[in-house]
N, C-alpha and C positions, 0 to 999 in steps of 0.2 A: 819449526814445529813438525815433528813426523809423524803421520796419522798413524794409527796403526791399521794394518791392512791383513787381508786373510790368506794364508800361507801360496806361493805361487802366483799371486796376483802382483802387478808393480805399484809400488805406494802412490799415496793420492797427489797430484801435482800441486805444487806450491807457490804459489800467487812471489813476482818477484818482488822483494820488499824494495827496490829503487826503483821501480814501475808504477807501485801501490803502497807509498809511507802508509797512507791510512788504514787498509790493510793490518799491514806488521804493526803498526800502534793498538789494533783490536788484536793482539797474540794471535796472528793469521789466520784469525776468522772473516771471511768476505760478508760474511750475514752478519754478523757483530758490525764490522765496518759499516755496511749498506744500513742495519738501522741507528746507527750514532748519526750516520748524515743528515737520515731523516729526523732524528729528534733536536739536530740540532738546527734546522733550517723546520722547526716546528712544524711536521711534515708527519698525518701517523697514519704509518702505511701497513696499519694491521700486521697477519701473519707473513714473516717473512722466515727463508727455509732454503736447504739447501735439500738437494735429491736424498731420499731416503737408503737407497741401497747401496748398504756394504762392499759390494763390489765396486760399485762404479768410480773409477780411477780421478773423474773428473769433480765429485763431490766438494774440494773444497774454494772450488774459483765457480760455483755455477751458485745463484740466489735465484727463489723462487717468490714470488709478490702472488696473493693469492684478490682476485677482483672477483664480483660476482658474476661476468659476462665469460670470463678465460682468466688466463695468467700470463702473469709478465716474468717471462726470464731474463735474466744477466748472465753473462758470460766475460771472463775477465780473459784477455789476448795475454798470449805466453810470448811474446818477442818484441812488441810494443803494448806504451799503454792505449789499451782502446776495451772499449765497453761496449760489447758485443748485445745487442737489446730485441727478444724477440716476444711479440704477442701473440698470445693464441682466444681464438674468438672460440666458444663450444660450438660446437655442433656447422662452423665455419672454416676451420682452419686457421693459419698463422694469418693475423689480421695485419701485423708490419713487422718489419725489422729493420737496425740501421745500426750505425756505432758513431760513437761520441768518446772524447777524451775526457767530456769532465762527469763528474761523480754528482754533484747538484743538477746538470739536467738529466739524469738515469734517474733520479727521485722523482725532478718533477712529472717527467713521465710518467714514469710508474704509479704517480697519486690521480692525475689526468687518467690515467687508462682503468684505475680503479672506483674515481668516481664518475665515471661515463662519459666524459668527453668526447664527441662522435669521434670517428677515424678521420672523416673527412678535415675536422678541426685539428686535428695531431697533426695530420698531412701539412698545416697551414702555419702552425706554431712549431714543427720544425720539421723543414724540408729536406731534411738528411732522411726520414724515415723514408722506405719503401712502403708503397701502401696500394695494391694491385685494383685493379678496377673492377674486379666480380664482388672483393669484399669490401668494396664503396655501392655497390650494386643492391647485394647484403643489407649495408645498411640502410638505403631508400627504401630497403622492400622489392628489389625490383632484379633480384636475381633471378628467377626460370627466366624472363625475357630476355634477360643478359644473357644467357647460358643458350636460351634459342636462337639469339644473334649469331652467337660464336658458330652454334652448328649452320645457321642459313652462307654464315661466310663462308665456311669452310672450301675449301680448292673442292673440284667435280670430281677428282679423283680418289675421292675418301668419301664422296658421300653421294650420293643417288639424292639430287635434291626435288624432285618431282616427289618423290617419299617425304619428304622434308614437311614440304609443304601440305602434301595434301593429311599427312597427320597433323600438322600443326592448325588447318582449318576446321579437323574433325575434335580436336581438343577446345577448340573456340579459343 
C-alpha cells in the first residue's frame, strides 16, 4: 500500500509483510492490526492512533494507546520483527521502554499501563522493560529526595557540596 506523501518528502515506510503477517492482513495498517489484536484477546484499549502529521515519514509503523497518566507508543523494527515499546508518564517523562517479538504482550502492556498498573508492577510482570529509578521514585512520591541524592553524590568536581548541603538544611 503506498501512502500518499507531500511532494519532495520520501513515502511513508512500510511495515514488512513477512515480519508483520498481521499487519498486511489489516491492508497495512499497524493501528488496524494493534486494534484486531486487542479485540480479539478481548482487550479495549480505547483510542488507538498513529502520529498525526503528514509529514512524518514514519507514520505508518508508529501506534499511539492513549492512558490517562501518558501514552504508550509502538514502534514496529524495519529489519527484524521486534516491537519497539515506549511510555511516557506527563509531566515525568518516558516512564519505560523495551521490545518484545510478540503482538499479545504489546497489548497487554499497553492495557496494564492504561489502566494504572504501577511501573514498579510492569517492572515485575515483565523484566525486558527498562524502567529507571527516578521514575520509580515518581512513583513513591519520593522524587525531590531522589534527585537531592543524585546531587549529594555527585563527584566534588561538579559540585561545591558544602553548598549542597547547607541549602539543602535551609530547605528543611
Amino acid at each position: 500500500m503506498d501512502a500518499p506523501h507531500p511532494a519532495g518528502l520520501p513515502p511513508a515506510i512500510q511495515p514488512d509483510p513477512l515480519l508483520y503477517p498481521e499487519v498486511a492482513a489489516a491492508n497495512g495498517s499497524w493501528v488496524a492490526s494493534l486494534r484486531h489484536a486487542a479485540a480479539d484477546m478481548h482487550v479495549d484499549l480505547g483510542t488507538v492512533r498513529a502520529p498525526e502529521s503528514a509529514t512524518d515519514s514514519w507514520r505508518l509503523i508508529v501506534a499511539s494507546v492513549h492512558a490517562s497518566r501518558g501514552s504508550f507508543d509502538v514502534t514496529l523494527g524495519q529489519q527484524e520483527r521486534a516491537f519497539g515499546i515506549r511510555m511516557w508518564w506527563t509531566g515525568v517523562g518516558e516512564a519505560a521502554c523495551g521490545r518484545t517479538t510478540e503482538l499479545q504482550t504489546v497489548v497487554n502492556i499497553a492495557h496494564a499501563w492504561q489502566v494504572g498498573t504501577s511501573v514498579a508492577e510492569l517492572r515485575t510482570r515483565w523484566p525486558f522493560l527498562k524502567i529507571d529509578e527516578l521514575t520509580l521514585a515518581h512513583e513513591r512520591g519520593e522524587a525531590v529526595a531522589f534527585k537531592w541524592q543524585l546531587v549529594r553524590n555527585a563527584p566534588d568536581r561538579l559540585i561545591d557540596h558544602d553548598i549542597v548541603e547547607a541549602l539543602s538544611v535551609s530547605l528543611g
